[in-house]
MDAnalysis code that builds the backbone (N, CA, C; Angstrom):
import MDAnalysis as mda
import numpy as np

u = mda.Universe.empty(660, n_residues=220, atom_resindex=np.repeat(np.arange(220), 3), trajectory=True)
u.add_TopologyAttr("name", ["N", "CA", "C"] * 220)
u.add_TopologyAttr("resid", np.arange(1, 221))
u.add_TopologyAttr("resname", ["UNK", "UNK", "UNK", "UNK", "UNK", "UNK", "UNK", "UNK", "UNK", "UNK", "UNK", "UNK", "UNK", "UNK", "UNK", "UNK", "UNK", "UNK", "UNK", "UNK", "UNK", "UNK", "UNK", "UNK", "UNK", "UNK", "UNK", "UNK", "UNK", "UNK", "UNK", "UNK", "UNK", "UNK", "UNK", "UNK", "UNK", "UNK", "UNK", "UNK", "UNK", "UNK", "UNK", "UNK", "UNK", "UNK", "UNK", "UNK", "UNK", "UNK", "UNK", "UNK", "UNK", "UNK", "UNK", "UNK", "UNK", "UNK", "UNK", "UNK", "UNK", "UNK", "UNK", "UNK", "UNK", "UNK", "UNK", "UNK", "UNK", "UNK", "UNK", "UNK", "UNK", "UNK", "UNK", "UNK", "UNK", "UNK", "UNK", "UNK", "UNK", "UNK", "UNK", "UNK", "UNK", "UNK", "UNK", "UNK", "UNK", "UNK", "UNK", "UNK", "UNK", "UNK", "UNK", "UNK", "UNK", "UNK", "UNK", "UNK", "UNK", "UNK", "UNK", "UNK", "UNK", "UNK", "UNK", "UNK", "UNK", "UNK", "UNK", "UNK", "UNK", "UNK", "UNK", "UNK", "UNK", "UNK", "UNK", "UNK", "UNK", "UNK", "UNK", "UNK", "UNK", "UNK", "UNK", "UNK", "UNK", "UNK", "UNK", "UNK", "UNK", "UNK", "UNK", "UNK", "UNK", "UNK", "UNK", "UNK", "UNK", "UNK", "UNK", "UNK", "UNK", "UNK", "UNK", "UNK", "UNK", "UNK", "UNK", "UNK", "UNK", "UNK", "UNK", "UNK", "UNK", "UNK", "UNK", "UNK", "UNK", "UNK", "UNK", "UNK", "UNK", "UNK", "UNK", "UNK", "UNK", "UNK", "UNK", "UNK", "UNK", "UNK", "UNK", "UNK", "UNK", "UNK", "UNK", "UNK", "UNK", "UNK", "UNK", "UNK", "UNK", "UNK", "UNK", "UNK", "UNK", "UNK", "UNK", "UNK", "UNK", "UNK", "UNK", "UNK", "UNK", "UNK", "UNK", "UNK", "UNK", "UNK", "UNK", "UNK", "UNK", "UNK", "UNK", "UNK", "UNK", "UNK", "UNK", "UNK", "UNK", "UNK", "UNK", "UNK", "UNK", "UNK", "UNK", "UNK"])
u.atoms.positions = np.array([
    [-10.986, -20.074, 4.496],
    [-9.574, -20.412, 4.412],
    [-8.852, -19.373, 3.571],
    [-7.912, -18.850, 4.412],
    [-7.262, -17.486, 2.941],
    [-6.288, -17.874, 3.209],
    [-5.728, -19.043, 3.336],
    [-4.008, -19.960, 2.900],
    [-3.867, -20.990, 2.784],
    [-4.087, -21.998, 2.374],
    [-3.327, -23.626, 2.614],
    [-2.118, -23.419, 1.452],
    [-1.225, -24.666, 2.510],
    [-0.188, -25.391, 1.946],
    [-0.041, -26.662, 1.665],
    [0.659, -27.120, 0.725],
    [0.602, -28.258, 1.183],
    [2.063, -28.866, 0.652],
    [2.714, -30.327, 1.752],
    [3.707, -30.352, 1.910],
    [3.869, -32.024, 1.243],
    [4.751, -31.858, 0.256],
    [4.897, -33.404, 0.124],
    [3.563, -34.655, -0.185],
    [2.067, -33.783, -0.200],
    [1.291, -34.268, -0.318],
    [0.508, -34.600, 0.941],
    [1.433, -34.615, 1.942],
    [0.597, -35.634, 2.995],
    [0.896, -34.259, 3.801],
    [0.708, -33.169, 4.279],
    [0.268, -32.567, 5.127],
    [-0.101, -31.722, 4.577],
    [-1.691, -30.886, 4.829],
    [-2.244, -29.463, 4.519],
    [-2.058, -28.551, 5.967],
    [-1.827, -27.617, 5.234],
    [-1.871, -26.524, 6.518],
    [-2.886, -25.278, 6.365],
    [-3.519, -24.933, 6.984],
    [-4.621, -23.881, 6.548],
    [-4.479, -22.618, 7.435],
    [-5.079, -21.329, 7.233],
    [-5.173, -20.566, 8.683],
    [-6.122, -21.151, 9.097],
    [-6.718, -21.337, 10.441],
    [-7.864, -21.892, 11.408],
    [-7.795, -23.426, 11.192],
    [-7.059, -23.851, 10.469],
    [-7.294, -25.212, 10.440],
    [-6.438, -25.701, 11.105],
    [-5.326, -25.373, 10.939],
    [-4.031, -26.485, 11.855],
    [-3.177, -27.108, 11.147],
    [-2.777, -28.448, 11.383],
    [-2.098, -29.024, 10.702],
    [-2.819, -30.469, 10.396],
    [-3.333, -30.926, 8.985],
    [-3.867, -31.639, 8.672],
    [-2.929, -32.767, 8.003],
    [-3.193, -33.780, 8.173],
    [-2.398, -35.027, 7.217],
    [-3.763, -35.704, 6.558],
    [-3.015, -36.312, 5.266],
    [-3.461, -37.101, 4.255],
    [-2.819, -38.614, 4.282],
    [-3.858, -39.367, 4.128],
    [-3.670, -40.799, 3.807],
    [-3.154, -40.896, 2.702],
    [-3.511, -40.305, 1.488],
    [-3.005, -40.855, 0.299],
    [-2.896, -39.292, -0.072],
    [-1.287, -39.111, -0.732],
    [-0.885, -37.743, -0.988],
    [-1.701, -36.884, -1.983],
    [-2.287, -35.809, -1.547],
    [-2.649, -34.337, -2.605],
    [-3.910, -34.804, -2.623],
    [-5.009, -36.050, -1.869],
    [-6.208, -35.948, -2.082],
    [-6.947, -34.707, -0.739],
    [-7.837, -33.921, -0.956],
    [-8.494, -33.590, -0.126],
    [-9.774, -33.792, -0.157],
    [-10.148, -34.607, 0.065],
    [-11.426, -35.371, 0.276],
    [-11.280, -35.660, 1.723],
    [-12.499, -35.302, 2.156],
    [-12.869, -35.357, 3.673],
    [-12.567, -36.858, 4.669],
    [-12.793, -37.502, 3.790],
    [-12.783, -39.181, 3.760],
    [-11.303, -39.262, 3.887],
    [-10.372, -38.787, 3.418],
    [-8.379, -38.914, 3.354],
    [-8.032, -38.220, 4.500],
    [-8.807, -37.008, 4.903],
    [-7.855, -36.090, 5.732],
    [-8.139, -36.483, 7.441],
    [-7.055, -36.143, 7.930],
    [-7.344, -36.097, 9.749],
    [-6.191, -35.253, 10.138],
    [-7.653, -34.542, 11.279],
    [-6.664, -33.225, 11.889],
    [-5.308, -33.863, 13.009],
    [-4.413, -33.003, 12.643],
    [-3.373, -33.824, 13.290],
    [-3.125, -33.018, 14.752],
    [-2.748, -31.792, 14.833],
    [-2.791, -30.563, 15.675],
    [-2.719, -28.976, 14.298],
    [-2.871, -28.503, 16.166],
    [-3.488, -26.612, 15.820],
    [-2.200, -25.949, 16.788],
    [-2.599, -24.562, 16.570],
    [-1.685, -23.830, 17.463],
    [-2.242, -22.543, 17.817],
    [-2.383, -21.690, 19.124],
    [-2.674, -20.602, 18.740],
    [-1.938, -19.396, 19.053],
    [-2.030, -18.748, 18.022],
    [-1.585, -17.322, 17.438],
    [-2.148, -16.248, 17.917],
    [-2.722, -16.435, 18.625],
    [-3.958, -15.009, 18.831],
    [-2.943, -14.286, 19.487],
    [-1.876, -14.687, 20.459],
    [-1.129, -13.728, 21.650],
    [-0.203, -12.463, 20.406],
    [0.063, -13.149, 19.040],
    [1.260, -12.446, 18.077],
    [0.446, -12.063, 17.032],
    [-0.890, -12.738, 16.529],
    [-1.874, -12.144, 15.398],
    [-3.011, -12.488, 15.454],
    [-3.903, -11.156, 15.399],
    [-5.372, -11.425, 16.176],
    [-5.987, -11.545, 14.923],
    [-5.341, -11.196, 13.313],
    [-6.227, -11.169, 12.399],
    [-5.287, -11.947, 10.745],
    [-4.782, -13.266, 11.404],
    [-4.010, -13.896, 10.581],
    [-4.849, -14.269, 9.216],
    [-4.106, -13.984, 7.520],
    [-4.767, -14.078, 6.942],
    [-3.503, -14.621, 5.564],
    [-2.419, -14.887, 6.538],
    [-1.628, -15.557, 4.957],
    [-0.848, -16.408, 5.572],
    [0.252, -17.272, 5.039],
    [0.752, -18.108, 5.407],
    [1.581, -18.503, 4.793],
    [2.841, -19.217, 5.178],
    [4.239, -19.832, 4.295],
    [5.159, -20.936, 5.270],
    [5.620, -21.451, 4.909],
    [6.596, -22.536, 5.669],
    [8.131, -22.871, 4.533],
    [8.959, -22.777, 5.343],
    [10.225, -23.315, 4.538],
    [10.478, -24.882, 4.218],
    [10.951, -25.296, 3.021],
    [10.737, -26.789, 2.769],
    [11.156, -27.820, 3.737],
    [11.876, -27.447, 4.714],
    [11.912, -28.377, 5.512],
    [11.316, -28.464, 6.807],
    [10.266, -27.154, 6.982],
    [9.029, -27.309, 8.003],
    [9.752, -26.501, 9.110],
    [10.634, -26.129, 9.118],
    [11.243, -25.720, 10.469],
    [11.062, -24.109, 10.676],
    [10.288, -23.243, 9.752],
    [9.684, -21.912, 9.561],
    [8.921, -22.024, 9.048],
    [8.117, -20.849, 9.705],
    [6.483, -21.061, 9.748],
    [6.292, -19.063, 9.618],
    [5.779, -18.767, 8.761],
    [5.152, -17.433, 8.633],
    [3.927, -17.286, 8.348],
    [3.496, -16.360, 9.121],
    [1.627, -15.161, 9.399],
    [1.757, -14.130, 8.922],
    [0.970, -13.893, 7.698],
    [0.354, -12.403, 7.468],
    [-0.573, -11.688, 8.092],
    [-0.421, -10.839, 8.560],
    [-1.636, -10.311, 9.576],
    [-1.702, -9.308, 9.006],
    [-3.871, -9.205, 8.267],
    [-4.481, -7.850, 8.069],
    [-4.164, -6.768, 8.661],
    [-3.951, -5.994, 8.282],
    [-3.061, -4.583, 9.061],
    [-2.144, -4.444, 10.114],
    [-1.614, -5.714, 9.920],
    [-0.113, -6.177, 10.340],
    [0.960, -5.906, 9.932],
    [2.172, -6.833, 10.234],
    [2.880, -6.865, 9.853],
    [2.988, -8.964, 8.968],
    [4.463, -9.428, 9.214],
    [4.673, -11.013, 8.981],
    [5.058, -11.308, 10.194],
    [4.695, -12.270, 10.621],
    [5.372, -12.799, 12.085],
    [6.030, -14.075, 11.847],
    [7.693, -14.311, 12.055],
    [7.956, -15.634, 11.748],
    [8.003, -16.593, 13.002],
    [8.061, -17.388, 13.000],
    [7.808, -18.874, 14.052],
    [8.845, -19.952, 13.530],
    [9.430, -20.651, 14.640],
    [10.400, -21.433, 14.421],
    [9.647, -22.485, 14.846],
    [9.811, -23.526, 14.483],
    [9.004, -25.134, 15.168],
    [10.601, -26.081, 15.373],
    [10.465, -26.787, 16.644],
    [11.613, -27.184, 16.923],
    [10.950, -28.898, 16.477],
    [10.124, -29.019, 16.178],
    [9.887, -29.884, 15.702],
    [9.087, -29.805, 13.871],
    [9.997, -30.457, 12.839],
    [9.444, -29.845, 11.333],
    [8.062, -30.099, 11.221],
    [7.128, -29.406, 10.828],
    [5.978, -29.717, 10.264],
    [4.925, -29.393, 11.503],
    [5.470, -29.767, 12.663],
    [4.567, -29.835, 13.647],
    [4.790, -28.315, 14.737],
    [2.947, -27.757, 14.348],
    [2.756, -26.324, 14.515],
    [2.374, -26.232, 15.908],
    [2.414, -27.193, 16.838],
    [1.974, -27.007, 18.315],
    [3.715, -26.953, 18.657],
    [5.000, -27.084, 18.039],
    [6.011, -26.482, 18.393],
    [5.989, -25.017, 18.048],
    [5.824, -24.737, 17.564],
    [6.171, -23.177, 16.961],
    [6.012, -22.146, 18.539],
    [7.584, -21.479, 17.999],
    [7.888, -20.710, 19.214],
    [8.099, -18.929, 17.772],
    [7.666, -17.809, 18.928],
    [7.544, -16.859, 17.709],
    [8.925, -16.379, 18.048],
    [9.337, -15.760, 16.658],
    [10.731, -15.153, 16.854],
    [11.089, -13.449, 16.598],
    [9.968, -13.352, 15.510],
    [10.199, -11.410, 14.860],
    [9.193, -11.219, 14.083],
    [8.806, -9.906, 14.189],
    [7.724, -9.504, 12.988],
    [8.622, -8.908, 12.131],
    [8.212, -8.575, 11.071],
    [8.129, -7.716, 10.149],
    [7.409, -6.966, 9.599],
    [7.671, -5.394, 9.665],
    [6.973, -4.692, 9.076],
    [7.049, -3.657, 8.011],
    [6.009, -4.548, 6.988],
    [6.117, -4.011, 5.861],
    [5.589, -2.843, 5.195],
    [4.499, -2.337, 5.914],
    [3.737, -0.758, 5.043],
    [3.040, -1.128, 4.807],
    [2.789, -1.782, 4.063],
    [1.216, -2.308, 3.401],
    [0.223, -2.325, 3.759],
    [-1.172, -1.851, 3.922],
    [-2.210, -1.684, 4.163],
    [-2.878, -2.605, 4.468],
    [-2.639, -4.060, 3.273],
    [-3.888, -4.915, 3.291],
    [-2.944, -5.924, 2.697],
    [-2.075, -6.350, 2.994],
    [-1.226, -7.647, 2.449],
    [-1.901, -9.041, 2.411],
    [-1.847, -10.052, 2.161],
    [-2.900, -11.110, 2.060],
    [-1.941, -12.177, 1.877],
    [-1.596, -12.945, 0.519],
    [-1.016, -14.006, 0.416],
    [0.683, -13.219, 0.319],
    [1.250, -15.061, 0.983],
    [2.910, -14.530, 1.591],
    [3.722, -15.420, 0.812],
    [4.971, -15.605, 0.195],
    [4.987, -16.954, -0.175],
    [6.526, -16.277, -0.860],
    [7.543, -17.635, -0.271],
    [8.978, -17.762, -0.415],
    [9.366, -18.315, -1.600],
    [10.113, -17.670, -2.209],
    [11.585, -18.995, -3.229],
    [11.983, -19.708, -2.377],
    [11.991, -20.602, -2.851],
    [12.466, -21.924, -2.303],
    [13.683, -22.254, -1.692],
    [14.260, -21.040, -1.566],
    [16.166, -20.815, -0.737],
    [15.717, -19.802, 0.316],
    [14.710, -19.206, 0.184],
    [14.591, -18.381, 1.504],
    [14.843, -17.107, 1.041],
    [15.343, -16.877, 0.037],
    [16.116, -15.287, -0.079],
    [15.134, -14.540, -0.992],
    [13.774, -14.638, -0.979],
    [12.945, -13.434, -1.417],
    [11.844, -13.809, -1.208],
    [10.814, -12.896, -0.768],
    [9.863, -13.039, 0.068],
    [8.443, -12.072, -0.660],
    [7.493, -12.977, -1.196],
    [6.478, -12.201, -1.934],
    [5.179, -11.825, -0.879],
    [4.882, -10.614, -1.477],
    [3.500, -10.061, -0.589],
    [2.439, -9.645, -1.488],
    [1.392, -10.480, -1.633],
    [0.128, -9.755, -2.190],
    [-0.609, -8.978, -1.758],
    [-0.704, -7.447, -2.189],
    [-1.469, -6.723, -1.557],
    [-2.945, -6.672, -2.265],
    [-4.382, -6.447, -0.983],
    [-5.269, -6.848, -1.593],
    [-5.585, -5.058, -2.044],
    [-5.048, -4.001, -1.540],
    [-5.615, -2.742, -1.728],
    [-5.245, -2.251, -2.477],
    [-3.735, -2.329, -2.844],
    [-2.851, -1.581, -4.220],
    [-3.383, -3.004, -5.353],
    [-3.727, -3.938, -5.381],
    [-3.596, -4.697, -6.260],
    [-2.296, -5.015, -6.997],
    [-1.396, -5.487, -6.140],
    [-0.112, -5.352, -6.442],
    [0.840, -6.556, -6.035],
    [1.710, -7.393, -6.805],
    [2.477, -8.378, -5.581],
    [4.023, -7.694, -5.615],
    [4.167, -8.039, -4.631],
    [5.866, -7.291, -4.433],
    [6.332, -8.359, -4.386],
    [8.218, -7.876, -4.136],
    [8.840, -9.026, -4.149],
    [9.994, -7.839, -2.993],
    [10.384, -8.754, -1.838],
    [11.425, -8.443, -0.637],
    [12.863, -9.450, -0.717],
    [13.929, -8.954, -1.405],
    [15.538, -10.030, -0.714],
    [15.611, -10.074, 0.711],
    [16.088, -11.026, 1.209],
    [16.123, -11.733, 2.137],
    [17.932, -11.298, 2.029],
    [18.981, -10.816, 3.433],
    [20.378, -11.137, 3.425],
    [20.641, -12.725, 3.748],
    [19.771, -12.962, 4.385],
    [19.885, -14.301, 4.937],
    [18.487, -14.902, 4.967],
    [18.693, -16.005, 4.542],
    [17.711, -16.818, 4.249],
    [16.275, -17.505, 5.079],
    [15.335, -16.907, 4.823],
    [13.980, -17.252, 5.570],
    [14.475, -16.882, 7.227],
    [15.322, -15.646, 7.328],
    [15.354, -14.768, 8.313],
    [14.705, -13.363, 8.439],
    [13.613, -13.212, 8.738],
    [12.735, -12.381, 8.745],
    [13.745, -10.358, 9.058],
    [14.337, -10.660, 9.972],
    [15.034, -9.224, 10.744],
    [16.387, -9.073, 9.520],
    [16.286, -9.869, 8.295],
    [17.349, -9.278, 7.110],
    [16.388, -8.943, 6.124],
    [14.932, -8.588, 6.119],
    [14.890, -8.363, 5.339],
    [14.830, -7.092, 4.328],
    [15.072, -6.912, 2.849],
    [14.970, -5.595, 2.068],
    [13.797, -4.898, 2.302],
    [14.320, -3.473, 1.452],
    [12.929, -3.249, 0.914],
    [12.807, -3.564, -0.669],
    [11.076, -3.624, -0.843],
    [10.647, -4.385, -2.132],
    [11.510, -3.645, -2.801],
    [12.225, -4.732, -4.262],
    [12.982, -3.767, -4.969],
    [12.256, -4.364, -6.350],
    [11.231, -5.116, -6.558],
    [10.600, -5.119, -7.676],
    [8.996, -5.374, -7.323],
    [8.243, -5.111, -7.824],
    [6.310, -5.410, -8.151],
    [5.455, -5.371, -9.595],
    [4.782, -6.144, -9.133],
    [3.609, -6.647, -10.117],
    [2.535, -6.228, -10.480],
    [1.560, -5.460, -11.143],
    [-0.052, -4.932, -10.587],
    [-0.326, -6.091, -11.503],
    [-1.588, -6.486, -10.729],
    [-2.242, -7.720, -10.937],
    [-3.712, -7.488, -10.925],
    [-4.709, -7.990, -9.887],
    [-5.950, -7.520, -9.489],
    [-6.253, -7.320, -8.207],
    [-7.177, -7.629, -8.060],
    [-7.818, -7.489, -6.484],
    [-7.275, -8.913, -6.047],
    [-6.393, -9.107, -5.851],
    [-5.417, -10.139, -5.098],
    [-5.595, -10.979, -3.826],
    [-5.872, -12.201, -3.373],
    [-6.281, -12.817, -2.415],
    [-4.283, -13.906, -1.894],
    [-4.169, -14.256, -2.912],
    [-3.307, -15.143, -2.634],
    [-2.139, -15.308, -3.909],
    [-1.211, -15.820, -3.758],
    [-0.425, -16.123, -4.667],
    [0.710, -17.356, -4.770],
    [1.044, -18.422, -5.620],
    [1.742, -18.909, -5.761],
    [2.809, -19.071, -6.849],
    [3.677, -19.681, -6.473],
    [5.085, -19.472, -7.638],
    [5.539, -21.158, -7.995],
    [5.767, -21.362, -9.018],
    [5.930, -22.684, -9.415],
    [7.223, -23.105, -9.176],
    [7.875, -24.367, -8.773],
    [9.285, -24.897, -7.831],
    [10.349, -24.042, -8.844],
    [10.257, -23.974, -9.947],
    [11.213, -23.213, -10.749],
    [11.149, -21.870, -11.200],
    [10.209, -21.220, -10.209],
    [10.506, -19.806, -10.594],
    [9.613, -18.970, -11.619],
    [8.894, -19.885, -12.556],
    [9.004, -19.062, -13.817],
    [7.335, -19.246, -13.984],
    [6.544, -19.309, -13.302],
    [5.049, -19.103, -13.360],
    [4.393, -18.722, -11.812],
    [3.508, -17.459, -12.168],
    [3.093, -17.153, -11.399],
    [1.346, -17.060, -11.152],
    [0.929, -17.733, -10.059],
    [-0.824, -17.623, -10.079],
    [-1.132, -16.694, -8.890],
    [-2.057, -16.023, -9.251],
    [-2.988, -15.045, -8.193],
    [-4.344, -15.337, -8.239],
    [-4.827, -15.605, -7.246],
    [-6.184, -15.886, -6.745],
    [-6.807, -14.305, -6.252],
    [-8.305, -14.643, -6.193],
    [-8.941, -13.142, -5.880],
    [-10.114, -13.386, -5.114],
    [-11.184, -12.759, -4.792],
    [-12.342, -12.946, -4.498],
    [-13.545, -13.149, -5.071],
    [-13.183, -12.905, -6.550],
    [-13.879, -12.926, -7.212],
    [-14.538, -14.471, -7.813],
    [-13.159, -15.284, -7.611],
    [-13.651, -16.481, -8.374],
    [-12.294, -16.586, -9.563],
    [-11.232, -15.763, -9.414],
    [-10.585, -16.006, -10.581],
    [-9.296, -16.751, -9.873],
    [-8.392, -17.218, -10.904],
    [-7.042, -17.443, -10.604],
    [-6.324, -17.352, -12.285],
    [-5.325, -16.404, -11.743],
    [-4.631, -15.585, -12.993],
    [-3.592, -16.445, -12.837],
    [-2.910, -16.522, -13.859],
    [-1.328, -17.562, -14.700],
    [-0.525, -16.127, -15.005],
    [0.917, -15.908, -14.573],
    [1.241, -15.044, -15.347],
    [2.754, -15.914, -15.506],
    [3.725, -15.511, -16.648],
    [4.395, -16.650, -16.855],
    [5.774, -15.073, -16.675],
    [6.828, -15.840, -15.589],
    [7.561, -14.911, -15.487],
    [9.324, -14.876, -16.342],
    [9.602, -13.826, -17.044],
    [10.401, -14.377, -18.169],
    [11.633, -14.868, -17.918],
    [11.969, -14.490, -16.281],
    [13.394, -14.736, -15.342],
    [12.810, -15.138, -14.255],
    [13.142, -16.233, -14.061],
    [12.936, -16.906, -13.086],
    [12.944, -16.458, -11.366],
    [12.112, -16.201, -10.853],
    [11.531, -15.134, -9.428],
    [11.172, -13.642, -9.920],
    [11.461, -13.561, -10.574],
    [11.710, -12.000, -11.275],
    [10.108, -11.615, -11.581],
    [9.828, -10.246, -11.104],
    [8.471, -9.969, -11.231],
    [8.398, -8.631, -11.710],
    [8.691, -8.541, -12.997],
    [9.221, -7.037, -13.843],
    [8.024, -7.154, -15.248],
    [8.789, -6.129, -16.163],
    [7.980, -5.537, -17.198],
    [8.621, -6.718, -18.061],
    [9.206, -8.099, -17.801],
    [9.382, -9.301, -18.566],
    [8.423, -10.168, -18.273],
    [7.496, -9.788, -17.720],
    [6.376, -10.864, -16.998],
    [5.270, -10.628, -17.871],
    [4.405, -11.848, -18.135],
    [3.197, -11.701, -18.691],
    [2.391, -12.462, -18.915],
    [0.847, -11.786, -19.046],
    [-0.019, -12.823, -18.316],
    [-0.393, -14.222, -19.648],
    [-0.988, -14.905, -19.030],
    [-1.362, -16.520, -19.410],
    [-2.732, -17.039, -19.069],
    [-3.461, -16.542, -19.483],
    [-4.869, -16.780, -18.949],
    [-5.357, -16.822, -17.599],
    [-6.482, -17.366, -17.581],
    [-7.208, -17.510, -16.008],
    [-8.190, -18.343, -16.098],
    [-8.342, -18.788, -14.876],
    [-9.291, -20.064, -14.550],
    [-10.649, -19.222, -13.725],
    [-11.732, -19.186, -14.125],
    [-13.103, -18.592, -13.242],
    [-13.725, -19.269, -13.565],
    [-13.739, -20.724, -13.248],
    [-15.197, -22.073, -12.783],
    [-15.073, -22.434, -11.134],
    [-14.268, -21.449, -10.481],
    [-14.745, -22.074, -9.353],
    [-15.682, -22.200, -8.392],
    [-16.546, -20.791, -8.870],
    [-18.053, -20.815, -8.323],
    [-17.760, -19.869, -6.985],
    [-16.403, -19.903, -6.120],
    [-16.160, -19.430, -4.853],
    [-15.403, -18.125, -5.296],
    [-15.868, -17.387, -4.091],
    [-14.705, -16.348, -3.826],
    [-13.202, -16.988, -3.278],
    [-11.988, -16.870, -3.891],
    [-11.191, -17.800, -3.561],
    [-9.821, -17.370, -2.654],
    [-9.704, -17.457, -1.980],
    [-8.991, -17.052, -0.781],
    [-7.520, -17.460, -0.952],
    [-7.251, -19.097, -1.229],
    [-6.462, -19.487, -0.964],
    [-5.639, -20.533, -2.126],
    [-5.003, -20.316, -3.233],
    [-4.339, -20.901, -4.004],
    [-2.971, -21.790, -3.627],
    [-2.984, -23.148, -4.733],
    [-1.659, -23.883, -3.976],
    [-1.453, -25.360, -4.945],
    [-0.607, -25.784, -5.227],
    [-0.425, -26.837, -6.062],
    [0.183, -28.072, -6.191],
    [0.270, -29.242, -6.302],
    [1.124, -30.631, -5.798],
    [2.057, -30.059, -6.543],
    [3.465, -30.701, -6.075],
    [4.652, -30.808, -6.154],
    [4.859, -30.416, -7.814],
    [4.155, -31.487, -8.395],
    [4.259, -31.458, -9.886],
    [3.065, -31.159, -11.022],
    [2.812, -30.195, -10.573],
    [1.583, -29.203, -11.080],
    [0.484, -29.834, -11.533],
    [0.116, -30.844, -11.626],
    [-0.820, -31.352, -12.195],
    [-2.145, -31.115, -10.807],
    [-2.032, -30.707, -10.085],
    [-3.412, -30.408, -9.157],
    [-3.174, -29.195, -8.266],
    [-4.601, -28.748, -8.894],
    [-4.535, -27.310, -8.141],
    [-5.611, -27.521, -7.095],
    [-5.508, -26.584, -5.851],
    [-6.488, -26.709, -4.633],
    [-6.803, -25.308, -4.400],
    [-7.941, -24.520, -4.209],
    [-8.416, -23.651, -3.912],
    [-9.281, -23.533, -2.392],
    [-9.028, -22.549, -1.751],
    [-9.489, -22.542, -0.424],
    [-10.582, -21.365, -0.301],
    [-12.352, -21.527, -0.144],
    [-13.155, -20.510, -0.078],
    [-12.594, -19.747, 0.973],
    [-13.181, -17.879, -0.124],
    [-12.673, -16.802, 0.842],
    [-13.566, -16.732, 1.632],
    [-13.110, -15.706, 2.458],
    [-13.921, -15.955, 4.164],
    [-14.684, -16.929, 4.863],
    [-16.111, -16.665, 4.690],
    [-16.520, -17.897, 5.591],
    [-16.565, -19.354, 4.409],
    [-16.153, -19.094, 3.099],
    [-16.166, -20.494, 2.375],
    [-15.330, -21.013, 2.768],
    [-15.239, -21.573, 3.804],
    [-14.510, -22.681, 4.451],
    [-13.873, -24.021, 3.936],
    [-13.967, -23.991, 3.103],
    [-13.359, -25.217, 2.182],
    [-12.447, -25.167, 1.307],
    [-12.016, -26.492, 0.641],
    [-11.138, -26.595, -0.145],
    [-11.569, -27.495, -1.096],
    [-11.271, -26.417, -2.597],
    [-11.569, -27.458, -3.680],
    [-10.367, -28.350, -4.513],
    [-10.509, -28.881, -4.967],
    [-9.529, -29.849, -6.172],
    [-9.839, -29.873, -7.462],
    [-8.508, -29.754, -8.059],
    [-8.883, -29.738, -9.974],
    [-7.688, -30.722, -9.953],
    [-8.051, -31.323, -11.223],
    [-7.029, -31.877, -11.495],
    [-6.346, -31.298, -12.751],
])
């Protein structure tokens, strides 16, 4: 798994997985979850490896390994057997990995796994892929798998392969400059970790094994 999301608690979204719902919100225990539907991507990305959705489900974005981003509209929210594709984007990047929006649509982060680096892209218009900048700020971090940003802006985690997940606490809120700085790291997860992501109200983090670790763990 090198992305899950998760929405409101009751839906996970993974690459290869689909669209999963939960009985009881933010548990992933095998016993809570059922696959709901899938979709496939192969015709727009043969080597999808990141992922993002806008809060109200109605955009859907793919990072593709030596790709570009491909966005997808779903005419139905949440549900990925709608998704119709609309534009790529292409960014330069070699080896981009985890993808992941402010919460208005208007800046668009890319973890690269080769520069060890996360950027940050403005958006003219919001979670519209064909407005977007070029990066006008970045981060060096590590060997980078994934990344998430907390509902307010002002903490940032990077996942790796290694087994780590880095905290960096950002001093302006989206802002990913020489005001940023780091906050420890978590390495008990035993996995190479692909895929970082957190309930609504931070108290649970979920990690997704890189490559073939196919799973997803829970902390509380």
């Amino acid at each position: 798994l090198m992305t899950i999301t998760y929405h409101s608690g009751k839906r996970l979204q993974g690459i290869s997985t689909g669209h999963t719902t939960a009985g009881t919100p933010y548990d992933a225990s095998d016993s809570n979850l059922a696959y709901a539907e899938g979709h496939d991507f192969s015709s727009h990305s043969t080597n999808s490896i990141g992922m993002a959705s806008s809060p109200d489900g109605t955009h859907f974005y793919i990072s593709e390994e030596g790709g570009g981003i491909h966005q997808f509209d779903l005419s139905t929210a949440w549900d990925v057997s709608t998704a119709v594709w609309q534009r790529e984007y292409t960014h330069g990047l070699t080896n981009p990995k985890g993808i992941f929006f402010k919460s208005d649509g208007t800046y668009m982060y890319l973890a690269s796994f080769n520069t060890a680096t996360v950027y940050r892209y403005p958006l003219n218009t919001a979670w519209d892929l064909s407005t977007v900048q070029s990066s006008d700020q970045s981060l060096s971090t590590a060997s980078n798998q994934d990344l998430f940003i907390s509902s307010d802006g002002t903490k940032l985690f990077v996942s790796d392969n290694s087994g780590n997940v880095s905290k960096w606490n950002l001093g302006t809120a989206w802002t990913i400059n020489s005001n940023t700085s780091t906050d420890g790291s978590y390495s008990g997860a035993g996995i190479g970790i692909g895929a970082v992501t957190f309930s609504a109200d931070g108290t649970k983090m979920f990690l997704g094994g890189w490559n073939s670790s196919g799973y997803i763990k829970q902390y509380a």
